[in-house]
C-alpha positions as CSV (number, residue, x, y, z in Angstrom):
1,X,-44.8,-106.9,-77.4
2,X,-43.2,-103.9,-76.4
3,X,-44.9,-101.7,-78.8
4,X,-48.0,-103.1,-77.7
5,X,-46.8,-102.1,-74.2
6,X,-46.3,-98.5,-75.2
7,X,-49.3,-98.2,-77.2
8,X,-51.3,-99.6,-74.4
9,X,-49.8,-97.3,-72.1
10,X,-49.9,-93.9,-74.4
11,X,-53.6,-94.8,-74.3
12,X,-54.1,-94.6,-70.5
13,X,-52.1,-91.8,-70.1
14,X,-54.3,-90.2,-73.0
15,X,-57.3,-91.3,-71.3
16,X,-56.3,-89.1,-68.4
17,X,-55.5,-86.4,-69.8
18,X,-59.0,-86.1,-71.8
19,X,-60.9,-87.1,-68.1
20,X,-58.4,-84.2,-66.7
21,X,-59.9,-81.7,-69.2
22,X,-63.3,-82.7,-69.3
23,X,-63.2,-82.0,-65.4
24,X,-61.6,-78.9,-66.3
25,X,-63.8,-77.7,-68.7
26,X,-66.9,-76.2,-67.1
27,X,-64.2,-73.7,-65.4
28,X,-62.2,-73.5,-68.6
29,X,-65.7,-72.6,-70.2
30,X,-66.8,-70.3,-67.2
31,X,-63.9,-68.2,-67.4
32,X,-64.4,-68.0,-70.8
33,X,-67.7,-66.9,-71.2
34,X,-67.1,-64.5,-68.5
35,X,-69.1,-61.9,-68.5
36,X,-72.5,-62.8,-69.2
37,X,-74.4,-60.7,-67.5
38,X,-74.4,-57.5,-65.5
39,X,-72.1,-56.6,-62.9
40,X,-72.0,-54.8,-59.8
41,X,-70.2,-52.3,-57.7
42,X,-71.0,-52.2,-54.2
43,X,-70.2,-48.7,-52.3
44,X,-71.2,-48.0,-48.7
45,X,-71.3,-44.5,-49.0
46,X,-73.8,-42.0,-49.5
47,X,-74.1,-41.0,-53.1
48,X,-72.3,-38.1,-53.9
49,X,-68.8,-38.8,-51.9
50,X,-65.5,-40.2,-53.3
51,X,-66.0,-43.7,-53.3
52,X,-69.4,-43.4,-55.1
53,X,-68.2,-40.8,-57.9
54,X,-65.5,-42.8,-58.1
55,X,-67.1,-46.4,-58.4
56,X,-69.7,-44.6,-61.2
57,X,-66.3,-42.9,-63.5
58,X,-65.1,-46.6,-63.9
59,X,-68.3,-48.3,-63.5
60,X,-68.7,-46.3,-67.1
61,X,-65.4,-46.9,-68.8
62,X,-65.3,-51.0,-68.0
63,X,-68.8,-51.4,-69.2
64,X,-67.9,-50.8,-72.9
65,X,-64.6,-52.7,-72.3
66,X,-67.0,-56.0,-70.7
67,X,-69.5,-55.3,-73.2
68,X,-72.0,-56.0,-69.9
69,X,-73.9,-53.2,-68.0
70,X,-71.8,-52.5,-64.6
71,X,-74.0,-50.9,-62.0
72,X,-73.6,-49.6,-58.6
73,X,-75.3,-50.7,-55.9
74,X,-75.8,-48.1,-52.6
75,X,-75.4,-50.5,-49.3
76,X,-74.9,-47.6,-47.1
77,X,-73.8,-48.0,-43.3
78,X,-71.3,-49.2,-40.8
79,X,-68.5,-46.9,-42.4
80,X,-68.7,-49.3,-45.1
81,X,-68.9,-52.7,-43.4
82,X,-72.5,-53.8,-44.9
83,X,-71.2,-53.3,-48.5
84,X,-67.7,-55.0,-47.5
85,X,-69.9,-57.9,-46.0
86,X,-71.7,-58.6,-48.6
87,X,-69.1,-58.9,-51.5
88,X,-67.3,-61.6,-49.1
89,X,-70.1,-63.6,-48.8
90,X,-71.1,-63.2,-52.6
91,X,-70.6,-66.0,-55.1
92,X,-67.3,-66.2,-56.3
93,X,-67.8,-65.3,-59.5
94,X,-66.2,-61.8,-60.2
95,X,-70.0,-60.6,-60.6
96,X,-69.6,-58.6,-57.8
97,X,-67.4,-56.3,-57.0
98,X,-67.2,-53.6,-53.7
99,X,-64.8,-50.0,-53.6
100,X,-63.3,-50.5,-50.5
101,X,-62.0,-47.6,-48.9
102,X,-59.1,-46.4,-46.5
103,X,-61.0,-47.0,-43.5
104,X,-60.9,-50.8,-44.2
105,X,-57.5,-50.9,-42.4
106,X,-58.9,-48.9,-39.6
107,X,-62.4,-50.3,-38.9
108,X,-59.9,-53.7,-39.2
109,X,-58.1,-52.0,-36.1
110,X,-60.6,-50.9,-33.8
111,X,-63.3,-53.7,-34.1
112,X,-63.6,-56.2,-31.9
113,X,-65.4,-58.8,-34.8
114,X,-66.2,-58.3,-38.4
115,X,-69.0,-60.1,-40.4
116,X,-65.9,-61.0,-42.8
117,X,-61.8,-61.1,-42.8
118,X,-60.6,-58.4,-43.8
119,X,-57.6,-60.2,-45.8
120,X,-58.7,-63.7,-46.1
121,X,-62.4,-62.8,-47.1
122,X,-61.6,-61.3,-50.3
123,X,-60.0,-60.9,-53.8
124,X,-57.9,-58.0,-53.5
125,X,-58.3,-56.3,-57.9
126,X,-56.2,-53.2,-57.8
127,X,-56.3,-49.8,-55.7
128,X,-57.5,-47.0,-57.5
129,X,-57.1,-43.4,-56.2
130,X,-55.1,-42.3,-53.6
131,X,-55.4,-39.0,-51.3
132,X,-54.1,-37.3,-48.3
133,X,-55.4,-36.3,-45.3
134,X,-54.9,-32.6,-44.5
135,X,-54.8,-30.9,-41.1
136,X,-56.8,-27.4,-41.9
137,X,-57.8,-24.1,-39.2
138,X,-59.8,-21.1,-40.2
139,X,-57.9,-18.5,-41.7
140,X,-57.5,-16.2,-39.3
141,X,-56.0,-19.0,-36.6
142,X,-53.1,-17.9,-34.6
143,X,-52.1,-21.3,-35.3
144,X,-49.9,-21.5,-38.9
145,X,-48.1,-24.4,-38.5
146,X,-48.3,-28.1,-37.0
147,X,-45.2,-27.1,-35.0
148,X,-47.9,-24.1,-33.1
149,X,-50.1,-26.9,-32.3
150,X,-47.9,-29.0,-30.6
151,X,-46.5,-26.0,-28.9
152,X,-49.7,-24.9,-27.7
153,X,-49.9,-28.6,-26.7
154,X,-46.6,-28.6,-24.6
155,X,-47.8,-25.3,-23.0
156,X,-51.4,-26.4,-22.2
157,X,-52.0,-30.2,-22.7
158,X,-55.5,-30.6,-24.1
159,X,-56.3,-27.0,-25.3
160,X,-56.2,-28.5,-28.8
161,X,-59.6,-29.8,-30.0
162,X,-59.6,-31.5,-33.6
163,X,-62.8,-32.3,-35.7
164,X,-62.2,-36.0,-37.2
165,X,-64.4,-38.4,-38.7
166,X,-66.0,-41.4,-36.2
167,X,-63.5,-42.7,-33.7
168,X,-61.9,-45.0,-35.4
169,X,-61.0,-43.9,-39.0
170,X,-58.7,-42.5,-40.4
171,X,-59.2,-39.4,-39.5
172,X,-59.4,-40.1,-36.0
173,X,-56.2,-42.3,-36.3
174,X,-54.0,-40.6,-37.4
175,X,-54.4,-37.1,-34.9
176,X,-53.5,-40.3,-32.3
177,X,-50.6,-40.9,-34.2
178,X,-49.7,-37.5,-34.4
179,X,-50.1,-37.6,-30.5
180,X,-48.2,-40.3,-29.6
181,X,-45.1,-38.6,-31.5
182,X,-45.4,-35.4,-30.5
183,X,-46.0,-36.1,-26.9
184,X,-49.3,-33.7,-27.3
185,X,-52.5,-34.5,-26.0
186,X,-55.0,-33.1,-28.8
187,X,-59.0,-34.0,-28.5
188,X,-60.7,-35.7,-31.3
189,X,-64.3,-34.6,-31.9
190,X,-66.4,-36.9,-33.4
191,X,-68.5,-36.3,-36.4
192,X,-70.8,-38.0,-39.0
193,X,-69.4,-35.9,-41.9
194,X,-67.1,-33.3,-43.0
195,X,-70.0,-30.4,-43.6
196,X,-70.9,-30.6,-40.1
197,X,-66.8,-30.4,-38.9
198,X,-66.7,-27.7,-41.4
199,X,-69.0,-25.4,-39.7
200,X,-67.9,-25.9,-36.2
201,X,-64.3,-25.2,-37.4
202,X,-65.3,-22.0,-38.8
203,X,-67.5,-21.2,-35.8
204,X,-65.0,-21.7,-33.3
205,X,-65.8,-24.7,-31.6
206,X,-63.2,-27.1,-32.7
207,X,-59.2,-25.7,-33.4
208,X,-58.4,-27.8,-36.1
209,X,-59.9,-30.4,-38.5
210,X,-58.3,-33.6,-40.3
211,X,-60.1,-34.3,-43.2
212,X,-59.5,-36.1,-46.6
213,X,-57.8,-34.2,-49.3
214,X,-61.0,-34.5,-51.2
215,X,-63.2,-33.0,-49.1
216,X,-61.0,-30.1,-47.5
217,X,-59.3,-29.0,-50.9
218,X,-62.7,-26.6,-52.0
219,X,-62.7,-24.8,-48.7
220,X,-58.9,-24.3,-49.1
221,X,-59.4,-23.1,-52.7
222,X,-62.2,-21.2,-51.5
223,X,-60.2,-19.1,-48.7
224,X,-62.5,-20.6,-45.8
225,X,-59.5,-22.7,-44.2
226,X,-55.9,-22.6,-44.4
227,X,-54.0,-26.2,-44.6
228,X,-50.9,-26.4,-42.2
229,X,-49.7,-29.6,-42.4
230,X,-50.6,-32.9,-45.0
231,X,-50.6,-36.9,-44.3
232,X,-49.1,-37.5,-47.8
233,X,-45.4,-39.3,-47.8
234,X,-43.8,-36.4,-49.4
235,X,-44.8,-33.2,-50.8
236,X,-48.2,-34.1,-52.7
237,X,-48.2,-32.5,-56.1
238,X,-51.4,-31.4,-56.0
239,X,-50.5,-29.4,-53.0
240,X,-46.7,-28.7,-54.0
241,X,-46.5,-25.8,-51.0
242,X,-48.3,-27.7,-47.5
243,X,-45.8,-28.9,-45.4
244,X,-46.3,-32.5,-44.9
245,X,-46.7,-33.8,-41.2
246,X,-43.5,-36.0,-41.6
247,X,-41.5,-32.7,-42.1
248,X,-42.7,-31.8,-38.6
249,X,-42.6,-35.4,-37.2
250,X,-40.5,-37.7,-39.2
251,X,-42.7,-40.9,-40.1
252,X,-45.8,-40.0,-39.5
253,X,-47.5,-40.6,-43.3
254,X,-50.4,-41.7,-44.2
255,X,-52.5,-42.0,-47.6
256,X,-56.2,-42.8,-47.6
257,X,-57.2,-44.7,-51.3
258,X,-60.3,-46.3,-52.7
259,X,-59.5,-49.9,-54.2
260,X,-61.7,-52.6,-55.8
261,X,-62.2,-56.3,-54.6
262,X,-64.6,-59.2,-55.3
263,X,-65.6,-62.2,-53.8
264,X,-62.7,-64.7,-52.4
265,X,-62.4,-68.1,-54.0
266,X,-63.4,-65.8,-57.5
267,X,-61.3,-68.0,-60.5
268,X,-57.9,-66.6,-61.3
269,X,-58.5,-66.2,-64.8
270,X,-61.4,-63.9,-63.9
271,X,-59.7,-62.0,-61.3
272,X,-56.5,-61.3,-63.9
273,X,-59.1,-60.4,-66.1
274,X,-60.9,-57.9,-63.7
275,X,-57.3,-56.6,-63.1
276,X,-56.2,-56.1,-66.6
277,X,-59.3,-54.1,-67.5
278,X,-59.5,-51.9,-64.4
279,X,-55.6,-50.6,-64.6
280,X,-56.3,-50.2,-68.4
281,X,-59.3,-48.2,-67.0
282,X,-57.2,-46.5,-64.7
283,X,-54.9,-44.9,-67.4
284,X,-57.9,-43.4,-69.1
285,X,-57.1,-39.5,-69.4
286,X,-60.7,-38.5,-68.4
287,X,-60.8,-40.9,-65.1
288,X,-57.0,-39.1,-64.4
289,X,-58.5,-35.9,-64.9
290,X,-61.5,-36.5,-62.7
291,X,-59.5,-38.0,-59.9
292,X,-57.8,-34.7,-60.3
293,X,-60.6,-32.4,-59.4
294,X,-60.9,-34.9,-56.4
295,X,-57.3,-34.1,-55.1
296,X,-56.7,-37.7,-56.0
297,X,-53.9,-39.8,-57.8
298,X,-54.9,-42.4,-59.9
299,X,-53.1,-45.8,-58.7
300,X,-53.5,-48.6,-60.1
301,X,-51.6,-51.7,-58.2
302,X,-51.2,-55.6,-58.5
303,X,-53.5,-57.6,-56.0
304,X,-50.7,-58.4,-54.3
305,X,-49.6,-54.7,-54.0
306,X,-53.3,-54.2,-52.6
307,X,-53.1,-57.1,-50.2
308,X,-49.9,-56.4,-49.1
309,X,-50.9,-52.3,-48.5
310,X,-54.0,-53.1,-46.4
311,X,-52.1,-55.9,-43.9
312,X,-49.6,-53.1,-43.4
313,X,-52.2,-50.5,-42.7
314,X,-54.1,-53.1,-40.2
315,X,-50.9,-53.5,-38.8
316,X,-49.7,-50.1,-38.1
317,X,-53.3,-49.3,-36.9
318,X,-53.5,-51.7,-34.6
319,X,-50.6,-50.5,-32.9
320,X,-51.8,-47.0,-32.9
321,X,-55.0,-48.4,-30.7
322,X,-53.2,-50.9,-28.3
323,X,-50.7,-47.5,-27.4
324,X,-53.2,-45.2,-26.8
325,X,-55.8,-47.7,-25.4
326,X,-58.4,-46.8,-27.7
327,X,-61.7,-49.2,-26.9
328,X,-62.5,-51.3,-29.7
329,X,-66.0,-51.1,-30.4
């Protein structure tokens, strides 16, 4: 009687365990098939800049790794919102993927509503290059270091113009963070893109410009601008002799990056998956070497690390625009 008591019960609980993985196993089976088809990269940049150059270098090396065509899909606009949105309202199944940029923190910051969460609303893959930002003036500036600009500043508040990206990014950002630690009262200057910036810079009509490491590092090879000061944490080994801000003003750091995420609610086996293959992309010599030429650093991170990074950023940002009242738009 007892045996029949055990056997009876060995049953049922073997009963449930097969209904248990017969509910399981159109997951178990989609992960496992996974990929089947073509995947895609959204970038909300022009074609051309950083995030698309970079998004096409891996889009190339994960292909063979998938054995699936990856593709990139332009969805230009709202510094990169209408990409971001629609990767967080994709179907999460790791088909989709968007290169978020630095300015994700930032737009974040000085928004008054999103089409998505910037945290919840996604599944955070890995980072993938990270670069500077890099305070430049022509080369024959009286000003040579970040310390004449804030003495200009003591001497004659607001006498400092600087060329930035829209208010807002980065760029923009962190010349207010700058301000609130060195008591100065520089003037951002608004503009759609670096080429413009460049040629009002050399022309006079703007003192200084904070750009991306990527963008200013040609006209600095080039002997057009001279860098006096650079966002990076410590002295950026690309860049071994610009003074970093934080030597001037203790603190003040800042990295801009391009990172990959895909839809939220995307299986975990998929999304380890996805994260396996892109860091394994991400030591690839060529995509090192390309980053390179970009004044980039290839970083590859957990999605944790990634998630963790961006609430910081959001954070720190959002402090920057309450203390110096900037109107979120």
């Amino acid at each position: 009687m007892h045996d029949l008591k055990l056997t009876r019960r060995s049953a049922l609980l073997g009963t449930g365990l097969a209904a248990g993985a017969l509910a399981m196993s159109p997951f178990a089976a989609r992960a496992q098939e996974w990929p089947s088809r073509l995947l895609k990269i959204y970038v909300g940049f022009p074609p051309g800049g950083s995030p698309d150059v970079a998004a096409r270098l891996i889009a190339n090396k994960l292909s063979p790794i998938l054995k699936q065509s990856v593709i990139i899909e332009q969805a230009v606009g709202g510094g990169g919102i209408i990409a971001s949105a629609a990767v967080a309202k994709a179907p999460p199944d790791g088909y989709t993927m968007v290169m978020l940029t630095g300015a994700h923190g930032g737009t974040a910051a000085t928004r008054k509503s999103l089409p998505y969460d910037p945290l919840k609303d996604f599944d955070f893959l890995t980072m993938v290059v990270a670069y500077p930002m890099i305070m430049v003036v022509p080369v024959d500036s009286p000003i040579k270091t970040l310390r004449d600009v804030i003495e200009q500043e003591k001497k004659s508040p607001g006498s400092i113009s600087y060329a930035s990206n829209a208010p807002g990014s980065i760029h923009h950002l962190l010349g207010e963070w700058i301000n609130i630690e060195a008591g100065t009262s520089m003037v951002a200057v608004p503009y759609r893109g670096a080429s413009q910036s460049l040629v009002d810079l050399l022309g006079g009509r703007v003192n200084v410009m904070i750009d991306t490491a990527t963008t200013t590092i040609e006209p600095i090879r080039a002997g057009k601008v001279r860098a006096i000061a650079i966002s990076s944490p410590g002295r950026y080994p690309l860049t071994p002799d610009i003074p970093t801000i934080g030597e001037t003003l203790p603190g003040v750091e800042a990295m801009s990056w391009l990172g990959l995420a895909t839809a939220p609610g995307t299986p975990k086996e998929i999304t380890d998956r996805l994260g396996k293959e892109l860091r394994e992309v991400l030591q690839d010599a060529e995509v090192k070497e390309r980053f390179t030429q970009l004044a980039g650093v290839s970083k590859a991170t957990t999605a944790d690390e990634m998630r963790a990074q961006i609430a910081k950023e959001i954070d720190r940002w959002n402090r920057i625009v309450d203390q110096k009242k900037i109107e979120r738009q």
